[in-house]
C-alpha positions as CSV (number, residue, x, y, z in Angstrom):
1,X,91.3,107.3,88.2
2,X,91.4,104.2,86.5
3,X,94.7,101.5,87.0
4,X,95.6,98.7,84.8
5,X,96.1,95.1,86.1
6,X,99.6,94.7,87.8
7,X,100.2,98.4,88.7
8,X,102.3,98.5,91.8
9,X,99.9,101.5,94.2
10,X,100.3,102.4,97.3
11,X,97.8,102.3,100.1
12,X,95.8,105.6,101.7
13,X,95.0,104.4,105.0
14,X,95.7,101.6,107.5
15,X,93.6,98.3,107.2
16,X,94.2,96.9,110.7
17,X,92.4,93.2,109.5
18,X,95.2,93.0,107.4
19,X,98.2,94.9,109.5
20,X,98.7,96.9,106.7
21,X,99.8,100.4,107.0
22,X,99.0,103.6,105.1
23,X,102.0,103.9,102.4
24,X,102.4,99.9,101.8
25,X,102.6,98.8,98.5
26,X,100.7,96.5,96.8
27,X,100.1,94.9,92.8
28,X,97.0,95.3,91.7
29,X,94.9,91.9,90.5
30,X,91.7,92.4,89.9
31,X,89.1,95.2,88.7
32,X,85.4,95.7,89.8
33,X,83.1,97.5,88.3
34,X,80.8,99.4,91.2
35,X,77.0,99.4,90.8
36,X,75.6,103.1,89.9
37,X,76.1,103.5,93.7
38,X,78.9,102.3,94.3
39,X,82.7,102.9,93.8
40,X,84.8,100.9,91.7
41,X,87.2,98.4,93.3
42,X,90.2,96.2,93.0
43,X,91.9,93.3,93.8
44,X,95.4,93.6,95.7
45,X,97.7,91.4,96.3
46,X,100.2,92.5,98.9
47,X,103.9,90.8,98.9
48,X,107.0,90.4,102.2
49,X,110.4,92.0,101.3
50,X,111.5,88.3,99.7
51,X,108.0,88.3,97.3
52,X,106.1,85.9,99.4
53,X,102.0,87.2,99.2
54,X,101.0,88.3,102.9
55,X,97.5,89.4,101.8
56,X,95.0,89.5,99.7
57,X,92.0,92.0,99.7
58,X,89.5,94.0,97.8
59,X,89.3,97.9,98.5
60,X,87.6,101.0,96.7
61,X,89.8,102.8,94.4
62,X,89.8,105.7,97.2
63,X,91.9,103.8,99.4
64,X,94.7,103.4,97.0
65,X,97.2,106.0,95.0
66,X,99.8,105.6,92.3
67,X,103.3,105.2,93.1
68,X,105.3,108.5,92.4
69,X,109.0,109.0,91.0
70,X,109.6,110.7,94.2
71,X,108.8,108.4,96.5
72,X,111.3,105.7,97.9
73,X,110.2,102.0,99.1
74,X,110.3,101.3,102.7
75,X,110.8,98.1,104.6
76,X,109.1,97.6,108.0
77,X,108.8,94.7,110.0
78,X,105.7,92.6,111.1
79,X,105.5,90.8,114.4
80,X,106.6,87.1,114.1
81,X,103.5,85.9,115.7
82,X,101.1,87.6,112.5
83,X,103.1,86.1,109.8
């Protein structure tokens, strides 16, 4: 599956580096284009509760899904000390 720029997905798996947890959201902001080898990837950018950007990272497209209607947001809190 391919996603336009700015599509809101949803991750598949924890990424400890970035304390991020399977089911957070993040915008899409940048496409790659795998080698005949390789998987495509993208850029996301990953945003607080208030819109500030907490990360920044480049995954294969199997480590993220599309948002579905029947799905609700969730907030969860990060330690202080990792902000």
């Amino acid at each position: 599956m391919s996603y336009d720029l700015f599509t809101r997905v949803a991750l598949r798996e924890d990424i400890p580096a970035y304390r991020l947890c399977r089911g957070d959201v993040a915008t899409i902001v940048e496409r790659h284009s795998g080698s005949k080898d390789q998987e495509d990837g993208y850029s996301l950018e990953v945003l607080n509760a208030i819109g500030e950007t907490i990360a920044v990272l480049v995954v294969e497209e199997s480590k993220i899904e599309p948002l579905m209607e029947n799905e609700v947001l969730h907030v969860r809190q990060l330690d202080e000390a990792e902000v």
